[in-house]
C-alpha angles and dihedrals in degrees: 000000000000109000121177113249090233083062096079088145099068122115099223093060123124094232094048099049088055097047087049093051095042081052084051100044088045086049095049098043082058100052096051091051081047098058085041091064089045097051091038097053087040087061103045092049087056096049077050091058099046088046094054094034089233102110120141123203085207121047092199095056107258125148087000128142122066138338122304119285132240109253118212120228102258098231130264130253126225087230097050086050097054089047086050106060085034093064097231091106122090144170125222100270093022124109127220086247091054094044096055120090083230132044117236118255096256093067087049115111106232119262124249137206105019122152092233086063108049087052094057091043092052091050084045099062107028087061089046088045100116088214098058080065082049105057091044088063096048099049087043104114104230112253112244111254118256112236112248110269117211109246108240112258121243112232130259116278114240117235123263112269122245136222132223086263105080100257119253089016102061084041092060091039081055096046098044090054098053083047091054090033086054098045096047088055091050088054093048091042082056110036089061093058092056100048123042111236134283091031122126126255095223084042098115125180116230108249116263114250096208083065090054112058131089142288112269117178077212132096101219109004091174089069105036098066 
C-alpha cells in the first residue's frame, strides 16, 4: 500500500501499527503484574486467616460461624406412610416405579425354572416338533383307493336356430346393405362439406390454366423476354 508521507495520521502506517503494538504489549505486561498482586495479597490473607483461625469462606458473612449442624429427621406422618407403600406418593425427581415398595412386573426379570413353565414349554414343543408329524404319517394305515368313477357327461348342445332367412346368408345380405347404407351416408356427410349448398353434384369448374403450365425458374417469364 502507497501512502503519501504528509498523511502521518493513517492507520495503515508503519509508525502508527508499532506504536500500537508496543501500547498493547505494555498493556498486556501490566495487567498481568496487576492480577499478580491480586493473587498474591488474596493468598497471603488467607494464610492470615488460617494462622489466626478467623478465616471466613465468605467475606460478607454468610454461612459463618461453626461446623455444620446435625439436622434431626422431621417426623412422619401416618398418611405419608400409607401413600408411601401405596406408591401415590412421590418426590420431585422420583418415578411411580421408584416410589412402590415393588417393582411392576414389567421391570421383573423373568423366572426360571417353575414347574408351570416347563410344562407349557414341553407341550409346546413337542406339538411344533416336525417328527411327531412324521411318525403319524408312518403308523397311518394307508385308506383303501376308491375305484375311478366315470364324470357325468353334459348333454349335447342343441343346433343354432335358424331364421326364415337362410342363416349365414341372410347375416352377410344384412350386413352388405348397413356397409353401403353407411357409405352412402359418409359420401353425402362429405360431399356437403365440399360444396356449399344448393350446388349441383355434374356441375364441374373448367381447370385453371395458370395451374397448367409449366415449370420457370422465373418469377414472371412473361415479362422477362
Amino acid at each position: 500500500m502507497n501512502i503519501l508521507p504528509k498523511k502521518s495520521w493513517h492507520v495503515r502506517n508503519k509508525d502508527n501499527v508499532a506504536r500500537v503494538r508496543r501500547d498493547e504489549a505494555a498493556a498486556e505486561v501490566e495487567r498481568r503484574k496487576r492480577d499478580a498482586r491480586a493473587l498474591r495479597a488474596e493468598q497471603e490473607a488467607r494464610e492470615f486467616g488460617w494462622k489466626k483461625g478467623e478465616f471466613e469462606e465468605n467475606p460478607r458473612g454468610i454461612f459463618t460461624g461453626g461446623g455444620s449442624h446435625p439436622i434431626s429427621p422431621s417426623p412422619i406422618s401416618p398418611q405419608e406412610r400409607r401413600e408411601r407403600a401405596l406408591g401415590v406418593l412421590t418426590y420431585l425427581g422420583q418415578s411411580a416405579a421408584e416410589a412402590q415398595t415393588c417393582p411392576p412386573w414389567y421391570l421383573q426379570p423373568p423366572k426360571k425354572g417353575g414347574e408351570g413353565s416347563r410344562e407349557v414349554q414341553g407341550g409346546l414343543k413337542a406339538v411344533l416338533d416336525p417328527l411327531q408329524d412324521m411318525r403319524k404319517g408312518l403308523h397311518r394305515a394307508p385308506s383303501p383307493k376308491k375305484p375311478p368313477q366315470p364324470r357325468p357327461r353334459s348333454p349335447p348342445r342343441a343346433p343354432p336356430e335358424r331364421g326364415g332367412g337362410g342363416g349365414l346368408a341372410e347375416l352377410r345380405r344384412q350386413r352388405l346393405a348397413r356397409e353401403a347404407a353407411e357409405a352412402a351416408r359418409s359420401r353425402e356427410l362429405l360431399g356437403g362439406l365440399r360444396d356449399p349448398p344448393g350446388t349441383p353434384q355434374n356441375r364441374r369448374e373448367p381447370p385453371d390454366p395458370e395451374r397448367r403450365r409449366r415449370y420457370n425458374s422465373q418469377f414472371h417469364p412473361g415479362l422477362a423476354r
